[in-house]
C-alpha positions in Angstrom: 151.1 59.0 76.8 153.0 60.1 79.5 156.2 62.4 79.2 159.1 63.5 81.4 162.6 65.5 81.3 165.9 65.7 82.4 168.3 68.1 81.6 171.6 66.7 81.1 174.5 68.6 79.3 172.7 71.1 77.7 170.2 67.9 76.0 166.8 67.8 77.0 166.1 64.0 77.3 162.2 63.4 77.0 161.3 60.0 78.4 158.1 59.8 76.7 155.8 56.3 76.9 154.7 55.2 73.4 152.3 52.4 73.7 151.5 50.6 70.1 149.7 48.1 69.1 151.5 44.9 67.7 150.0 42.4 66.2 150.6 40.2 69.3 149.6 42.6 71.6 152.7 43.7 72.7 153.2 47.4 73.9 156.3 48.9 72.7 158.1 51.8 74.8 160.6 54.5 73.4 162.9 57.7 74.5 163.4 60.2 72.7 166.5 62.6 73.2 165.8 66.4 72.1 168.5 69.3 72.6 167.0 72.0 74.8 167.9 74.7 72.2 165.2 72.8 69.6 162.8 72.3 72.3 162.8 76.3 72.4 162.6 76.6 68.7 159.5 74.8 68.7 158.1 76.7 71.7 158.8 80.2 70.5 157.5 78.9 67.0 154.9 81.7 64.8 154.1 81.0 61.7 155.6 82.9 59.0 154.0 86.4 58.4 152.5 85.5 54.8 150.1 82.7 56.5 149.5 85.0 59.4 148.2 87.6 57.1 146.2 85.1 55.3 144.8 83.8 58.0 143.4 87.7 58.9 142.5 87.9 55.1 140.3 85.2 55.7 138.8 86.1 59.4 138.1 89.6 57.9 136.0 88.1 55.0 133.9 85.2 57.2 133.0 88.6 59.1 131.9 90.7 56.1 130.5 87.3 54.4 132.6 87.4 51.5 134.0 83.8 52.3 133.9 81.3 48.7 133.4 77.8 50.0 136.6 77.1 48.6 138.3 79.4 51.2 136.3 78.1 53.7 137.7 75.2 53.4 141.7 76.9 53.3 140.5 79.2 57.2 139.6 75.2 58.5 142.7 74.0 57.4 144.4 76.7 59.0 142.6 76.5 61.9 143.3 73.0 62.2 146.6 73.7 61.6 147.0 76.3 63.9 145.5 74.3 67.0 147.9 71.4 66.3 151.0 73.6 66.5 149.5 75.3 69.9 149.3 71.8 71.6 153.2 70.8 70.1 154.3 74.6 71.3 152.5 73.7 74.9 154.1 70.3 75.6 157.7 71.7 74.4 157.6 74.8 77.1 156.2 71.8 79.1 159.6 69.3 78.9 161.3 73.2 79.0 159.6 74.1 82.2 160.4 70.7 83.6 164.4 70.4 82.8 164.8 73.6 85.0 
């Protein structure tokens, strides 16, 4: 995938490559037009102080090993969930960064 921006009356227009496969082996492209304002929403985004707290609730109790399994399985998730929204937050100040 391959992404680009241009800023053009306060809209951030993202030209961003989507190859898919179709059943004929067609590729199929698309743009995507984003307002600048959203693209900093997304970059400036934390999660909300609840899940950051839980998140420390859990680090503290892998290092005391009190972790259940089942809250094992709630830190991965969170984890997961947490490295997803770094990569979305890093390509939005990317296009930002790119339309100035």
């Amino acid at each position: 995938m391959r992404g680009y921006t241009h800023l053009n009356k306060g809209v951030a227009k993202g030209a961003v490559q989507r190859k898919s496969k179709i059943r004929c082996g067609e590729v199929m492209s698309q743009t995507v037009e984003i307002p600048a304002e959203f693209l900093e929403e997304i970059a400036e985004y934390q999660f909300p102080p609840s899940v950051q707290d839980r998140i420390t609730t859990l680090m503290d109790k892998i290092t005391e090993d009190q972790l259940s399994e089942d809250e094992l399985k709630e830190l991965q998730a969170l984890v997961e969930l947490s490295e997803s929204v770094a990569i979305i937050k890093g390509r939005a100040k990317l296009l930002l960064r790119q339309t100035r």
